[in-house]
N, C-alpha and C positions, 0 to 999 in steps of 0.2 A: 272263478271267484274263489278266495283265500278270505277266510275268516280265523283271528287265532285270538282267545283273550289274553292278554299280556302280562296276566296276573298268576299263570297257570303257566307250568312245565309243561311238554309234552309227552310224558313218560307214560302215557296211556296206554287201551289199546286201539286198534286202528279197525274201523267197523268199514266194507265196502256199502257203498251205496249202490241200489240195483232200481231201475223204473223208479225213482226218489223216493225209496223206500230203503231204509236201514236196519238189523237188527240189533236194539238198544239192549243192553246187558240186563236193564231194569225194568224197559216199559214192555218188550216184544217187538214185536215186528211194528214199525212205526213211518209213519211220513216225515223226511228229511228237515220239513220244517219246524218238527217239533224239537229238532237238534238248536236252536239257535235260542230255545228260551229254558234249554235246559241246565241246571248249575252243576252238573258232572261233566258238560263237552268243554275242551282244549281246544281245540281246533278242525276246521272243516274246508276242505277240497274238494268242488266240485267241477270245476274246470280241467283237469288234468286226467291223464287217459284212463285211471282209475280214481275215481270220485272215490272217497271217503270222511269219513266221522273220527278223530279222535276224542276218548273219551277215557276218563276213570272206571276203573272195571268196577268198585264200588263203592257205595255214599262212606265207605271207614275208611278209607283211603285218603279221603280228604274233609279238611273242617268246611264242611258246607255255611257253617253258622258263620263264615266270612262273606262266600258268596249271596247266602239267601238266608236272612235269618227266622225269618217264618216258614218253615215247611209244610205246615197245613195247607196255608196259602196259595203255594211253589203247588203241591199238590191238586187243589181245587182247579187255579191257573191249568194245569196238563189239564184235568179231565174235562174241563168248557173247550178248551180248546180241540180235541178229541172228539169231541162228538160232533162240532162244526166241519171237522174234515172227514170223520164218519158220514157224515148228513151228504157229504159234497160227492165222496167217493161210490157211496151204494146212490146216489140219485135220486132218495127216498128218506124223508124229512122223518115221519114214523117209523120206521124200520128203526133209523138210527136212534130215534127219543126210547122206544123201546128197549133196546140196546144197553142204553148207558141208563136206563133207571132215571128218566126227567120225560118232563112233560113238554109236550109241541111248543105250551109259554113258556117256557123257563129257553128252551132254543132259541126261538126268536128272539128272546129278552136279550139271551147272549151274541146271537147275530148281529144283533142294532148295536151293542155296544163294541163287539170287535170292528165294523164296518166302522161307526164313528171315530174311536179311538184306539185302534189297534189293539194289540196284548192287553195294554193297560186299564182297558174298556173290560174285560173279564174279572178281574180283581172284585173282590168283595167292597161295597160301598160301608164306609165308614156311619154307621148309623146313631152313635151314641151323642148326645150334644155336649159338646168343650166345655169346659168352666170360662172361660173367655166369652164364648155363645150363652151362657148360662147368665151369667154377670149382664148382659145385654139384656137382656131380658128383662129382667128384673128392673133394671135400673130405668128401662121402659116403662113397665108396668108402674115404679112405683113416683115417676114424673106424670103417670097419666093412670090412676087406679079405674077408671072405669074403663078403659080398655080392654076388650077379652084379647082372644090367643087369634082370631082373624086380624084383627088390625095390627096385634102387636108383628103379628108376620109379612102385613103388607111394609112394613116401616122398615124388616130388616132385610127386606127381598130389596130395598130402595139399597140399602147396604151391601147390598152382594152377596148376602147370607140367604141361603135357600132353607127352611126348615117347613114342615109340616106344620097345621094347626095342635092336630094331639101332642104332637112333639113340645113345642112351648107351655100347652095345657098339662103338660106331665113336669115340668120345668116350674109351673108357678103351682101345681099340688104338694109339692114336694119342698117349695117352700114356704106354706103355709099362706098361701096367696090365689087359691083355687078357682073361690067364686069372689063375685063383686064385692057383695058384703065384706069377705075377709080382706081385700084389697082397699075398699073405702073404709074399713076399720084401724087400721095400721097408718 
């Protein structure tokens, strides 16, 4: 198996893979898989008599900010992913929660989402509500003012829109639309 991104020279350098385990210039000693969602690898060889890793020897070497332009994120991303192959490798769910500094639920939480959605199941969930989501709302509330933030949500879950009760209820505080009274006043 040949993986290369096409966007990147090869001028790296070349890491052997041993028991699918690589030494990354950046993270340590690591599993091979953690090579494919990393934004410093070039290319990777694991078919051929000696499996290896190329990579950038380091993040100033190249504009990351083309590849991955959130690095907190790219960062987070590694260390969930990290302690799910931690959890797999030592056989022991605690040991490894211990380990990486997180709790049994925050693993599991991460488990369920990489098993449903692969990589992208790890990503921090966007929690903030859209001006677009926001504009919804409202325009809800004020065709229907005695509606609170439970019905306004059943209406926009009909829409496709997933939000929380507090969520919407923080949404019509903030536009002066809180309680009933203020929503049957206006």
């Amino acid at each position: 198996m040949f993986y290369q991104d096409s966007n990147w020279d090869t001028s790296g350098k070349r890491h052997t893979v041993v028991s699918g385990r690589v030494q990354c210039p950046r993270r340590g000693d690591v599993t091979v898989d953690l090579c494919f969602i990393c934004p410093l690898m070039d290319s990777i060889e694991l078919d051929g008599d000696e499996p290896s890793v190329v990579c950038h020897p380091s993040p100033s070497d190249v504009s990351l900010a083309a590849r991955q332009p959130e690095r907190s994120e790219t960062e987070e991303l590694y260390k969930r992913f990290e302690v799910l192959l931690l959890a797999q490798s030592l056989g022991n769910v605690s040991q490894a929660c211990r380990e990486a500094g997180i709790t049994r639920k925050q693993y599991y939480k991460y488990k369920r989402q990489y098993e449903a959605e692969g990589f992208a199941g790890l990503q921090d969930r966007a929690r903030k509500v859209t001006s677009s989501v926001a504009s919804q709302i409202l325009q809800i509330s004020r065709a229907h003012p005695s509606w609170g933030c439970y019905r306004i949500k059943n209406v926009l879950q009909k829409q496709g829109i997933v939000l929380s009760p507090p969520s919407i209820q923080q949404v019509l505080i903030e536009s002066g639309r809180g309680t009933r009274s203020d929503r049957m006043s206006s």
